[in-house]
N, C-alpha and C positions, 0 to 999 in steps of 0.2 A: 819683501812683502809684495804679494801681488797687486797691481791698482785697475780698476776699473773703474772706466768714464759711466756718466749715468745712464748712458745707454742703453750699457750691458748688463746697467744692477734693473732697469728697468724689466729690459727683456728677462732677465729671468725671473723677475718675481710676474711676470707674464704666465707663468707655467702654473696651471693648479694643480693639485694631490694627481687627482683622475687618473689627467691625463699624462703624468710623470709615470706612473706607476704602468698605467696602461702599455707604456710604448717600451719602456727601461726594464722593468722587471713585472710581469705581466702575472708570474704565479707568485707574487705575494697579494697579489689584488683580490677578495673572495666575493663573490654573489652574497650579500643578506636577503633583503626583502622590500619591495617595495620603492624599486630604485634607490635603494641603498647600499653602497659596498663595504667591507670590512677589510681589516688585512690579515692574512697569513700568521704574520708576529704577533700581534696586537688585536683579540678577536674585540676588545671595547672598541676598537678605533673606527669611529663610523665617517664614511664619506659620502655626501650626499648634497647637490643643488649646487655644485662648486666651490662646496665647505667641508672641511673636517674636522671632528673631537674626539679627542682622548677620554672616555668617560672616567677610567678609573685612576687616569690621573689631574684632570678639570681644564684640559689645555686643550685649544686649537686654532682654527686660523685658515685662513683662505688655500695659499699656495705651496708650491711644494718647495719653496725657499724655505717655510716658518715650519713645514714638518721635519727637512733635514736637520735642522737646528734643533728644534726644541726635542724630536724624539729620537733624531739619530747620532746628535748629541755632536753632529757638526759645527766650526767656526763660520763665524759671517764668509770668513773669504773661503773655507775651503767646501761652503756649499754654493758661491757664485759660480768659483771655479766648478766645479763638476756638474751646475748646469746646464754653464754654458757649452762643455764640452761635449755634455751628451747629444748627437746627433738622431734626428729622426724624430721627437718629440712633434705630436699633433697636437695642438693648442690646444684647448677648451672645447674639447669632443665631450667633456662631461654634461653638458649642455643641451644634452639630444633632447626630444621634446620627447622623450618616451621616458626620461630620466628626470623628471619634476618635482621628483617628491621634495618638499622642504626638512633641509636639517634640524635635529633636535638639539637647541643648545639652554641651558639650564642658565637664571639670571646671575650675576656675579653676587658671592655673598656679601655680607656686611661685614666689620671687624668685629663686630656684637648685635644680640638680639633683643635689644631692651624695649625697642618701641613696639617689635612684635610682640613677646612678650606682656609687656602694658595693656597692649591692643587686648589680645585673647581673656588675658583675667578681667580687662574691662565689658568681655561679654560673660564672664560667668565660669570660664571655664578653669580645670582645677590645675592648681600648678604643677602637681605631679606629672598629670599627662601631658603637658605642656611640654615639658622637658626631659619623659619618656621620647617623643617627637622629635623633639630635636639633638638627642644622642642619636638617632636611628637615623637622621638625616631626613624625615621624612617633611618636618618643615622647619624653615627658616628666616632671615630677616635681610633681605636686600641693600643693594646699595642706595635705593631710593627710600627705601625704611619699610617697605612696602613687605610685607607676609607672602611666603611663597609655599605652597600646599603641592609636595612631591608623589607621583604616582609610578611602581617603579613595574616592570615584568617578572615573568617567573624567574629569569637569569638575574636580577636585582639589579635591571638597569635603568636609569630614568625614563619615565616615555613619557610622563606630563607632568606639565607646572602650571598652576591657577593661584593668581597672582590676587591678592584682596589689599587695599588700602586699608593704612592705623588710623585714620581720621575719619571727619565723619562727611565724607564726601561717596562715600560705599563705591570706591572706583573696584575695577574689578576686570578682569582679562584674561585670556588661555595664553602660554607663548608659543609664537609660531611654531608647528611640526609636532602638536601637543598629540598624543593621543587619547584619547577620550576612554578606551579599553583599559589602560590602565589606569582610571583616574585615581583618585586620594582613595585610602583605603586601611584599614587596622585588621590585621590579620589575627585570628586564634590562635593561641599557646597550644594550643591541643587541638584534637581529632571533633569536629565539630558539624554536626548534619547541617548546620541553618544559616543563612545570611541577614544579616538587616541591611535595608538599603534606606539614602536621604539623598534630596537634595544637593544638598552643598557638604563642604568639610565641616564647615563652622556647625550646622546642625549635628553631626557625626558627634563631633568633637564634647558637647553639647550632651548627647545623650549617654556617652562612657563617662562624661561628670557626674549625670542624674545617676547612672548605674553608682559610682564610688558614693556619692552622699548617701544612698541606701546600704552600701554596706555590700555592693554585691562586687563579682570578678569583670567588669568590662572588655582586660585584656583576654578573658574566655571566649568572645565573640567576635564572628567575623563582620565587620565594621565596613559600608560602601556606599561612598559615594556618587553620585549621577555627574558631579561638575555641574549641576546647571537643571533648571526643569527639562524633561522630555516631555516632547511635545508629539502627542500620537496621532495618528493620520484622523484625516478627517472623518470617517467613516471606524467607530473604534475597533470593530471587528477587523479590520484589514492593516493596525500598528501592531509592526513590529517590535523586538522584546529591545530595551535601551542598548547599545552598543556593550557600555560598562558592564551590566548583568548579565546580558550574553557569553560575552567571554569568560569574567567568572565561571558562570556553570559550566560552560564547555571544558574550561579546566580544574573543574571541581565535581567531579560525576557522582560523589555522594553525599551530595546536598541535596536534600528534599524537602526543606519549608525557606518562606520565602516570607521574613517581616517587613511590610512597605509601613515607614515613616512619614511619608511625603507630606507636605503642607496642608493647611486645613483652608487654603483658597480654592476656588474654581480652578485652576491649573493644576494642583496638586494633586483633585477628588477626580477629574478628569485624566489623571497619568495614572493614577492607581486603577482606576476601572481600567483603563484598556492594559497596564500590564497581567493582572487577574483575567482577565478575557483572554490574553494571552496565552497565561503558561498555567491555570488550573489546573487544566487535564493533566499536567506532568509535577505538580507541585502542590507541596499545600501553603496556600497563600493565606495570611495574616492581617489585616488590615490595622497598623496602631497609632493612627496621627498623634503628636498630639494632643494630650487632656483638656489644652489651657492654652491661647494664642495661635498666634498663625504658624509658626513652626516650631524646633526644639529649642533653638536659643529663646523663644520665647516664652517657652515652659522652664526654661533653666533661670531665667531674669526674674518671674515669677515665684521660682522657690526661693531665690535668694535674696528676692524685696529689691533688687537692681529694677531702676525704671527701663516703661519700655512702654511703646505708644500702641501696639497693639495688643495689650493684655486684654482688654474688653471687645476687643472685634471680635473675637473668636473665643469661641467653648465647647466641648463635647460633653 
């Protein structure tokens, strides 16, 4: 058995993905996007910021110690050894200041989803689609108990997670390297001209409930979330269309109506004007907050007698 002093186990776990790959085998390394690389074998395997993930197998890890092991299916010592032997390695070239994009890494799951769960029926929302979601992976329940609302790309890879606390403290977060283009989203079963857009997931979520208690198809529609209010320039002629709906359309060229959800606050009435200012001319825009409360989980707490503090602020 080979031994090595901590020196040598140090220096090599010195070496990350990057720049093992870069210097040792240089055409398994591939260009993504956005100072992101991928590999040759492994087109999920993203490397990025001096980190790497397997996405479609849920693993990754800083160096290119922990990639030889876990993906090349190397022993501890026969990836020290070979290393250490490989000559000509340039450290942490990965580092360039043209190469910053932050890695996406997705929060570790739970061994069950019951607080999430809990969580979401404690807003109203229907168990079906609850657990439609969560077969799809599209959300899930954290190792902190914490709700995780996944938003994946056309290849079905993750690109955002927006993270919502089970209590009632409304904590709430993007993870770093989120992309906002892909945010939470329910896609149509079928061929379908029109998008609805909201707020948040929990409103999405919210409105494909109110669709099944009426009796209608929810999963017929295509379902989209903002992440977050957009906030349009100061001057509303001069904002831009949201990141998330942008892209959609760009990858959905026949889609021609456009239902904006959005809140029935000053923020909300404020984001739908400027995206209608926006994109009229090429759209037909809908305007449909809201009946009752300030957003849909508001209208959904309302149909089903669940308290809620702002049923009377608001009414259309």
């Amino acid at each position: 058995m080979a031994y090595f002093s901590k020196e040598d186990i140090v220096k090599a776990k010195e070496i990350d993905l990057y720049s093992y790959l870069k210097s040792y085998d240089p055409e398994e390394l591939i260009y993504d996007s956005k100072g992101t690389y991928t590999t040759k074998t492994h087109d999920s395997l993203k490397i990025s910021n001096g980190m790497w993930y397997w996405f479609s197998r849920g693993i990754g890890g800083k160096t290119a110690l922990e990639y030889l092991i876990k993906v090349k299916d190397y022993s501890f010592t026969e990836a020290v050894s070979h290393l250490l032997g490989t000559k000509g390695i340039v450290k942490n070239s990965f580092s360039s200041p043209t190469l910053n994009e932050k890695i996406f890494i997705l929060p570790q799951k739970d061994k069950n989803n019951n607080k999430a769960i809990a969580y979401l029926k404690s807003r109203g929302i229907d168990n079906d689609i609850i657990f439609e979601c969560i077969n799809n992976d599209f959300l899930y329940q954290d190792i902190h108990k914490n709700v995780v609302f996944v938003g994946y790309d056309n290849k079905c890879y993750p690109r955002y997670a927006g993270i919502r606390g089970t209590n009632n403290s409304r904590f709430m977060y993007e993870i770093s390297g989120s992309d906002k283009s892909y945010s939470f989203r329910l896609i149509s079963n079928r061929n379908n001209n029109s998008v609805h857009l909201f707020e948040s997931a929990i409103d999405l979520l919210s409105y494909a409930t109110l669709k099944k208690i009426n009796n209608e198809t929810w999963y017929n529609e295509n379902l989209l979330s903002l992440a977050g209010i957009y906030k349009p320039a100061q001057n509303v002629i001069d904002s831009k269309t949201p990141k998330t709906l942008a892209n959609f359309l760009k990858n959905n060229p026949k889609i021609n109506t456009i239902f904006l959800h959005l809140d029935n606050d000053n923020a909300g009435r404020l984001a739908t004007l400027a995206i209608k200012t926006s994109l009229s001319d090429s759209y037909k825009i809908i305007d449909e907050p809201p009946k009752i409360g300030k957003d849909f989980n508001d209208f959904l707490c309302y149909k089903l007698k669940i308290n809620s503090k702002n049923y009377n602020n608001y009414y259309r």
